[in-house]
C-alpha positions in Angstrom: 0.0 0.0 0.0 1.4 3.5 -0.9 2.8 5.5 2.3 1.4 9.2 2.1 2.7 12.2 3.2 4.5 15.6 2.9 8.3 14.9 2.5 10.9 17.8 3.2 13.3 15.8 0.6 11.9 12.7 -1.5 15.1 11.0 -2.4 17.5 9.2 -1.0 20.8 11.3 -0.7 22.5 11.6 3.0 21.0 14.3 5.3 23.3 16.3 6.3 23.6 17.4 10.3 23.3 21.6 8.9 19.7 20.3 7.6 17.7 19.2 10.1 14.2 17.9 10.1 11.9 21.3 9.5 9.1 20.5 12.5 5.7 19.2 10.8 7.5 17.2 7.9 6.3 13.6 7.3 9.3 11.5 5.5 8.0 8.6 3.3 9.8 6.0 1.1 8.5 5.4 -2.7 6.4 2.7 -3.4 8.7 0.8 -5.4 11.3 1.0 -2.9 9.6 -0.4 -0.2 8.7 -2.9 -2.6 12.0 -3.8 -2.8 12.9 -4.1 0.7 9.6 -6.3 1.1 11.3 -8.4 -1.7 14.3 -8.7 0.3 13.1 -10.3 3.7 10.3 -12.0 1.7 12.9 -14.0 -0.2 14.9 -15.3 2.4 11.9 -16.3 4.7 10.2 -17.9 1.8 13.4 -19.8 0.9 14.3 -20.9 4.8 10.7 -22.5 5.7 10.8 -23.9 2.3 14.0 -26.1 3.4 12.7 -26.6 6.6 10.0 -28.7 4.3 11.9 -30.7 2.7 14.9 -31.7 5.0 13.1 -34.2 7.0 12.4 -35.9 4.1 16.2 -35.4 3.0 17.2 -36.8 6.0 15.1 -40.0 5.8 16.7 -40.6 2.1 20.3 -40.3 3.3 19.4 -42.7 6.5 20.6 -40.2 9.1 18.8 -40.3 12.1 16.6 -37.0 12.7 18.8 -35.9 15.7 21.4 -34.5 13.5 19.3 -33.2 11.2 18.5 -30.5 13.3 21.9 -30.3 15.1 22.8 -29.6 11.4 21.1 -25.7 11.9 23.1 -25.7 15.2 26.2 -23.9 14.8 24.4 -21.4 11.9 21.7 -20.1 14.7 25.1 -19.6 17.1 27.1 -17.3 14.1 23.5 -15.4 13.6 23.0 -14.4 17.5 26.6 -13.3 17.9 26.8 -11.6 14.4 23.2 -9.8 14.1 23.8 -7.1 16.6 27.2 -6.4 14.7 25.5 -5.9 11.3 23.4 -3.7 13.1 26.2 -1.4 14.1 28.0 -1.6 11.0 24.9 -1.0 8.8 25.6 2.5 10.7 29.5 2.7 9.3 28.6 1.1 5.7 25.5 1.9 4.6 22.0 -0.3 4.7 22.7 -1.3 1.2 25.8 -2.4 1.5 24.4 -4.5 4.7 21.1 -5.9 2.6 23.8 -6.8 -0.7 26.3 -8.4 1.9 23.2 -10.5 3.8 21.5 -11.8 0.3 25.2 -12.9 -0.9 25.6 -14.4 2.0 22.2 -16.3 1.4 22.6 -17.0 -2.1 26.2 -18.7 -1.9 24.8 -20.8 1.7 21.7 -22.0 -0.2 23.4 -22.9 -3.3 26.3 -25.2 -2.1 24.1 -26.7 0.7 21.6 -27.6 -2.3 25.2 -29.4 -3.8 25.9 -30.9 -0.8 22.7 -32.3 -0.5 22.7 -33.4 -4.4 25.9 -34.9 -3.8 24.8 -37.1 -0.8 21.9 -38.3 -2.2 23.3 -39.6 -5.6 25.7 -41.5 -3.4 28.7 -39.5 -3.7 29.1 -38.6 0.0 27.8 -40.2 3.5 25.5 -39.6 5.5 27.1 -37.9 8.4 29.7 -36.6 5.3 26.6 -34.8 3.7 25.4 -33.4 7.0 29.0 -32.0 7.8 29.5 -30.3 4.8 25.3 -28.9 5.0 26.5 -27.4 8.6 29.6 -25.8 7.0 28.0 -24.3 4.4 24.9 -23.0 6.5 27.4 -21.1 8.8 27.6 -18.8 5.7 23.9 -17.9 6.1 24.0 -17.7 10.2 27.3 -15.0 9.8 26.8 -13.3 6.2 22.9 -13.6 6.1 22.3 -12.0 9.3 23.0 -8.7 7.9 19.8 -8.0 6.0 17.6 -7.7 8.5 18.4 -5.1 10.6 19.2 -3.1 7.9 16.2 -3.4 6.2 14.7 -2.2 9.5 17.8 0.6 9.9 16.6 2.0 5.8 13.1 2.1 6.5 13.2 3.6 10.3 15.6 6.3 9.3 13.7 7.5 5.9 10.3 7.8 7.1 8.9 10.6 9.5 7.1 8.8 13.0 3.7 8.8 11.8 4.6 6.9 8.5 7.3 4.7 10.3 5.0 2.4 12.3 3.5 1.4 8.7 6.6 1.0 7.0 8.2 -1.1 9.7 5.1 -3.5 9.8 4.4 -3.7 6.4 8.2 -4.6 6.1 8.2 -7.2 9.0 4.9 -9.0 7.2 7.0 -10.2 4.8 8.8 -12.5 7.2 4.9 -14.1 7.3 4.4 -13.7 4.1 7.3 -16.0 2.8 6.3 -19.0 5.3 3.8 -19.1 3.7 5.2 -18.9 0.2 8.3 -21.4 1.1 6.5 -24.5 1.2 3.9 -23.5 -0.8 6.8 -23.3 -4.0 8.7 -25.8 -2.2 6.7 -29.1 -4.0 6.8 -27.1 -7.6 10.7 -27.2 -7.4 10.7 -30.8 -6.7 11.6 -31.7 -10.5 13.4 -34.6 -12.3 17.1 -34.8 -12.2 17.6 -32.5 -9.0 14.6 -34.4 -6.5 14.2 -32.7 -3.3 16.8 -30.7 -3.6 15.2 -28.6 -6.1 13.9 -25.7 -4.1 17.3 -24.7 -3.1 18.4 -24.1 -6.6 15.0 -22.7 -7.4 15.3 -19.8 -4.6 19.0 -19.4 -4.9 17.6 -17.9 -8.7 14.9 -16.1 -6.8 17.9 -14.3 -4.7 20.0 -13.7 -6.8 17.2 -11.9 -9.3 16.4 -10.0 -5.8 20.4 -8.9 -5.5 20.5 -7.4 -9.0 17.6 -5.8 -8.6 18.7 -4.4 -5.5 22.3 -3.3 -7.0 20.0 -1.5 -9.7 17.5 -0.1 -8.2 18.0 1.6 -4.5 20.2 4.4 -4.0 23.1 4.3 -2.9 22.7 5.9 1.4 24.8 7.6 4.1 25.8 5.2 6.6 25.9 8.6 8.8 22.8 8.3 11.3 21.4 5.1 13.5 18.3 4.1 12.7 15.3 6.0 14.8 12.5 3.4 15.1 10.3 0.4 16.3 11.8 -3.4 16.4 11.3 -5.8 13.6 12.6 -9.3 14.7 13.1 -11.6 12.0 11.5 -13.7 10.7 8.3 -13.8 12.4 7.3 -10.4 14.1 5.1 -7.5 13.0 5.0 -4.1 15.8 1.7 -4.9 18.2 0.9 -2.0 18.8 -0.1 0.6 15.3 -0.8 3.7 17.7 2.7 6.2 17.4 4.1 6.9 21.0 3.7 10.3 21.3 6.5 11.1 23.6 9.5 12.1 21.6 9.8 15.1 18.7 9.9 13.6 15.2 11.1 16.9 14.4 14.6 16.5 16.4 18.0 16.0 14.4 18.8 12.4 14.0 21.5 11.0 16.5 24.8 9.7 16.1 25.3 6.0 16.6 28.5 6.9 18.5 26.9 9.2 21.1 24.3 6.2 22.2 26.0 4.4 25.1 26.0 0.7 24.3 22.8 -1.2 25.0 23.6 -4.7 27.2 22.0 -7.5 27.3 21.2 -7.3 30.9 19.7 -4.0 30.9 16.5 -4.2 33.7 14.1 -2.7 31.2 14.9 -5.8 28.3 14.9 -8.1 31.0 11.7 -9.5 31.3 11.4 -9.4 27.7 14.2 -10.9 26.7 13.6 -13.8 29.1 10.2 -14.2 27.8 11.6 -14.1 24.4 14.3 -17.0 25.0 12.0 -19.4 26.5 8.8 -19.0 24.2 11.6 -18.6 21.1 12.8 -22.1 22.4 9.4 -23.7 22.8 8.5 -22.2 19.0 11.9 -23.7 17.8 12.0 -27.0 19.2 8.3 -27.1 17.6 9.6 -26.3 14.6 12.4 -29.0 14.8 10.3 -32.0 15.4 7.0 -31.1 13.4 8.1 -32.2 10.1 9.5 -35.7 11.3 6.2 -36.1 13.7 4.2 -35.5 10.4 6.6 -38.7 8.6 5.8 -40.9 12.2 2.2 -40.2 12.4 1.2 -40.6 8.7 3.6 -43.9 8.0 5.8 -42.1 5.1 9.1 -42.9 6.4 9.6 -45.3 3.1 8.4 -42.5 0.8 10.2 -39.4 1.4 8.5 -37.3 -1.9 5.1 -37.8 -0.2 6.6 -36.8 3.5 8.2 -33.3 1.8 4.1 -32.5 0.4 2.8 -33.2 3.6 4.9 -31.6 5.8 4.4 -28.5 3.6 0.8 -28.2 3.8 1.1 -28.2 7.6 3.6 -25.8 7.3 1.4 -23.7 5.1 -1.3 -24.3 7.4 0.6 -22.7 10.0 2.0 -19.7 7.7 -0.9 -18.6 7.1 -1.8 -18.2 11.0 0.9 -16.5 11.7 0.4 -14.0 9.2 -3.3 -14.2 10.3 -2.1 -13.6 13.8 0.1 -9.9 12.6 -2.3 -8.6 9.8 -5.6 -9.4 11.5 -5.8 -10.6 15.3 -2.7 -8.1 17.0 -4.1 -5.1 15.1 -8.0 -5.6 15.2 -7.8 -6.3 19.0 -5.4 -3.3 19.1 -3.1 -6.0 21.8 -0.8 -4.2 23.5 3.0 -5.9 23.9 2.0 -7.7 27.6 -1.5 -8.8 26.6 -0.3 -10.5 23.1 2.8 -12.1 25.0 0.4 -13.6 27.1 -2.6 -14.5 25.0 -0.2 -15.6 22.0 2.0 -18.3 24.6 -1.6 -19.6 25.7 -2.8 -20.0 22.7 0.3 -21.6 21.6 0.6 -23.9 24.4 -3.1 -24.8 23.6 -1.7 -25.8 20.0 1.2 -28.0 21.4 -0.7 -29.9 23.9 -3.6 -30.8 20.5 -0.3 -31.6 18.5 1.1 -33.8 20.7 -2.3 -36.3 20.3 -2.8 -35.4 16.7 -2.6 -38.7 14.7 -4.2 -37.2 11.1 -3.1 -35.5 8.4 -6.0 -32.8 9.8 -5.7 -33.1 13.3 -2.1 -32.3 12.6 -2.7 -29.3 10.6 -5.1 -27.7 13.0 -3.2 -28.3 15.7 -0.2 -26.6 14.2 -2.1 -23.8 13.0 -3.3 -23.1 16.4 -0.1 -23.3 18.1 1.6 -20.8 15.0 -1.7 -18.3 15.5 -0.4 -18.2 19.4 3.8 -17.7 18.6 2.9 -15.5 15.5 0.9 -13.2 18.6 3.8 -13.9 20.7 6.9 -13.2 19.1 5.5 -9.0 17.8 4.5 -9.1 21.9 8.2 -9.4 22.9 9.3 -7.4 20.4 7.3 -4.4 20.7 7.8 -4.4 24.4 11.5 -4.4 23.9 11.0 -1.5 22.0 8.6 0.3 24.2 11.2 -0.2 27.3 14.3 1.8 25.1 14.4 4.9 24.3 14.4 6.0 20.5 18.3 6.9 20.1 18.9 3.1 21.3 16.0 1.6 18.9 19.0 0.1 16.7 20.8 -1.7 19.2 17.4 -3.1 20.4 16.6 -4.5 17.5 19.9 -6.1 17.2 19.6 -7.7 20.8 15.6 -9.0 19.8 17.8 -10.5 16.1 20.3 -12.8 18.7 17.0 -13.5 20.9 15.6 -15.0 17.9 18.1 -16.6 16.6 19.3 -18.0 20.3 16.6 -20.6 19.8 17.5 -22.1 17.4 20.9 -22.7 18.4 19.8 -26.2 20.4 16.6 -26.3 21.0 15.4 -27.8 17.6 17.5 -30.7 17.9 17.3 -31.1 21.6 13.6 -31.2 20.9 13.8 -33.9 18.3 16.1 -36.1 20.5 13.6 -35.4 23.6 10.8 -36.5 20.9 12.8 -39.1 19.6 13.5 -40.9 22.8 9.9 -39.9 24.4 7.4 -38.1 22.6 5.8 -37.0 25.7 8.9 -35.9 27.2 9.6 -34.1 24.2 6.1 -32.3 24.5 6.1 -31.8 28.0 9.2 -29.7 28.2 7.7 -27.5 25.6 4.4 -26.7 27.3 6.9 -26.1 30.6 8.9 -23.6 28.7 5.5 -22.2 27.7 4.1 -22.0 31.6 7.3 -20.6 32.7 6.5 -17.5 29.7 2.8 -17.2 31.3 4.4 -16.8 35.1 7.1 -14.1 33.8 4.3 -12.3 32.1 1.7 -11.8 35.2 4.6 -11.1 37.8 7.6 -9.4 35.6 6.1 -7.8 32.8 4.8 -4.0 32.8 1.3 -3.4 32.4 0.7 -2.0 28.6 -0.9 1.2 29.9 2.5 1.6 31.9 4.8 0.4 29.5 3.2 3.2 27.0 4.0 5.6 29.4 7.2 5.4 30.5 8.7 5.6 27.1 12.5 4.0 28.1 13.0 5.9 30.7 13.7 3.7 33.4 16.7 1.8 33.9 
């Protein structure tokens, strides 16, 4: 949808300090630019939940047992949480461009040789455990290079539009994340061709990217790496801003402030506490959900001999769940106008709700309901976090926030997908049980630690 307003400059060249904002401007970014950064994050989501659809499958055709299958994202979701925050500074130093270019390389050249590594193990040219190795080596190129697109898609957008637009931008930007779920395993089937098997949609979205890079080469400005980003969180990939209402605390009008005169955010500030908690233990009960859906869809159905059928399967209940989640950011959080403690604690509920149906589901529909359910809860959860990490700071440390939400994300999925196979694995209802613990332990945190919405509105990051 085209963003509206009055614009004291319409293009993209660096603002320069003698030029402030003139009080009453409204910034916006052209249509076809934002279409562009929507391309961006839409791509790589689309072409991450796409594999995510077809590796259990993989891994039943190379006869490697599921555990290290999901080890295999381990050491990737470590190189994202230490580097995201660190893309995030230097997006300041370099330029969001040159941040987005370097992230969709880094994409393009992990998909690509993990879809040869794949190819090459499954025409017999390499082990099991061989292929699996050399899959983790080359996914470390998406967990260190790839992290830097996100928060400088967030760091373009937040710094080119004036506060009213801003809110917009940043959502309609972090919908993509939603957006490509669902498209990944939608495509993910239609890449599935003759000669390259199910290794197919990582050559076809490796093309997709790489269209995406040229075009972004091409067609956005070149921009001044000279000012931090001024804005509200997007957390890749699954978050949207809860709350559409601009704070009203701060000038839109003032000069935009130096990265280097913002004292460095950490980790265990008191006002990201509680949210950062909340965030690692509902991001691991989402992610160890994640890990062990696609092989509980192979158990429960009986398509361990016939891995084409397991890779459609597993994608329409990953579709299924898509499609909440974007459900959950483009209708439920904004209709019910949730605040960031309400849809924290709503979203976990509702999540746990959809684990406990999963972990009885024995159908092909049972499973798919049950997943959507538990994805409608996390896709609430996750932009409750987030927004409430960025309602605690103030707006001169919105960049560094977003950074620290990027390694919260991507913390989860460090163990707790394979830990929640092997838990599976060894006891389904261990497996479960731990998950639907991790969810309590979200719902205690958020009645005793969180801050009231009304509060948190209020006190605009000043605390702490």
């Amino acid at each position: 949808m085209p963003l509206q307003g009055k614009s004291e400059r319409t293009s993209d060249e660096p603002m320069d300090s003698a030029a402030p904002h003139l009080s009453g401007t409204t910034a916006h970014l052209p249509r076809g630019r934002v279409a562009l950064l929507f391309t961006v994050s839409l791509v790589t989501a689309a072409g991450n939940t796409a594999m995510q659809s077809v590796m259990p499958s993989i891994g039943t055709a190379l006869h490697v047992h599921d555990f290290w299958i999901s080890l295999a994202y381990t050491w990737s979701a470590l190189l994202w949480m230490i580097c995201a925050p660190v893309w995030a500074r230097k997006s300041d130093q370099r330029g969001r461009k040159e941040m987005m270019a370097i992230g969709l390389m880094g994409f393009i050249a992990s998909f690509s040789l993990c879809g040869l590594a794949l190819w090459f193990g499954l025409n017999g040219y390499l082990s099991g455990i061989g292929t699996l190795l050399t899959f983790a080596l080359f996914r470390s190129l998406y967990g260190g290079f790839g992290s830097a697109a996100p928060p400088a898609v967030q760091a373009y957008v937040a710094s080119r539009t004036s506060r009213e637009e801003r809110t917009k931008a940043l959502s309609l930007i972090s919908s993509s994340f939603g957006l490509g779920t669902i498209v990944g395993p939608t495509l993910a089937p239609f890449f599935i061709l003759p000669g390259i098997g199910l290794v197919g949609p990582f050559a076809g979205f490796t093309a997709i990217a790489i269209v995406v890079l040229i075009a972004l080469r091409l067609r956005l400005p070149d921009d001044s790496p000279a000012y931090a980003a001024r804005g509200d969180v997007i957390a890749a990939p699954f978050s949207a801003s809860s709350d559409s209402q601009p704070r009203p605390s701060e000038d839109d009008a003032a000069e935009p402030t130096l990265f280097g005169d913002v004292a460095k955010v950490s980790w265990f500030d008191q006002r990201l506490r509680p949210w950062m908690i909340a965030g690692l233990l509902g991001g691991h009960a989402q992610a160890a959900t994640m890990g062990l859906v696609g092989f509980l869809v192979l158990d429960r159905l009986g398509l361990r001999g016939d891995p084409g059928a397991g890779a459609q399967n597993i994608a329409v209940v990953m579709f299924a769940g898509a499609a909440a989640t974007l459900f959950a950011q483009w209708g439920v959080i904004p209709t019910l106008k949730l605040g960031p403690r309400a849809s924290c604690l709503w979203g976990i509920s509702i999540g746990a709700a959809g684990v406990a149906a999963l972990s009885v589901a024995t159908t092909l529909h049972a499973i798919t309901v049950s997943f959507a359910v538990l994805s409608l809860g996390f896709g609430m959860f996750r932009p409750g976090f987030t927004a409430g990490a960025s309602l605690a700071m103030s707006r001169a440390e919105q960049g560094q926030s977003a950074g620290i939400v990027a390694s919260v994300n991507g913390a989860g999925y460090i163990v707790a997908p394979a830990i929640g196979v092997w838990l599976y694995g060894h006891n389904p209802w261990v497996g479960f049980g731990t998950i639907l613990a991790l969810c309590g332990a979200v719902i205690v945190l958020g009645i005793k630690g969180m801050t009231s919405d009304a509060a948190l509105m209020d006190q605009d990051g000043q605390s702490g």
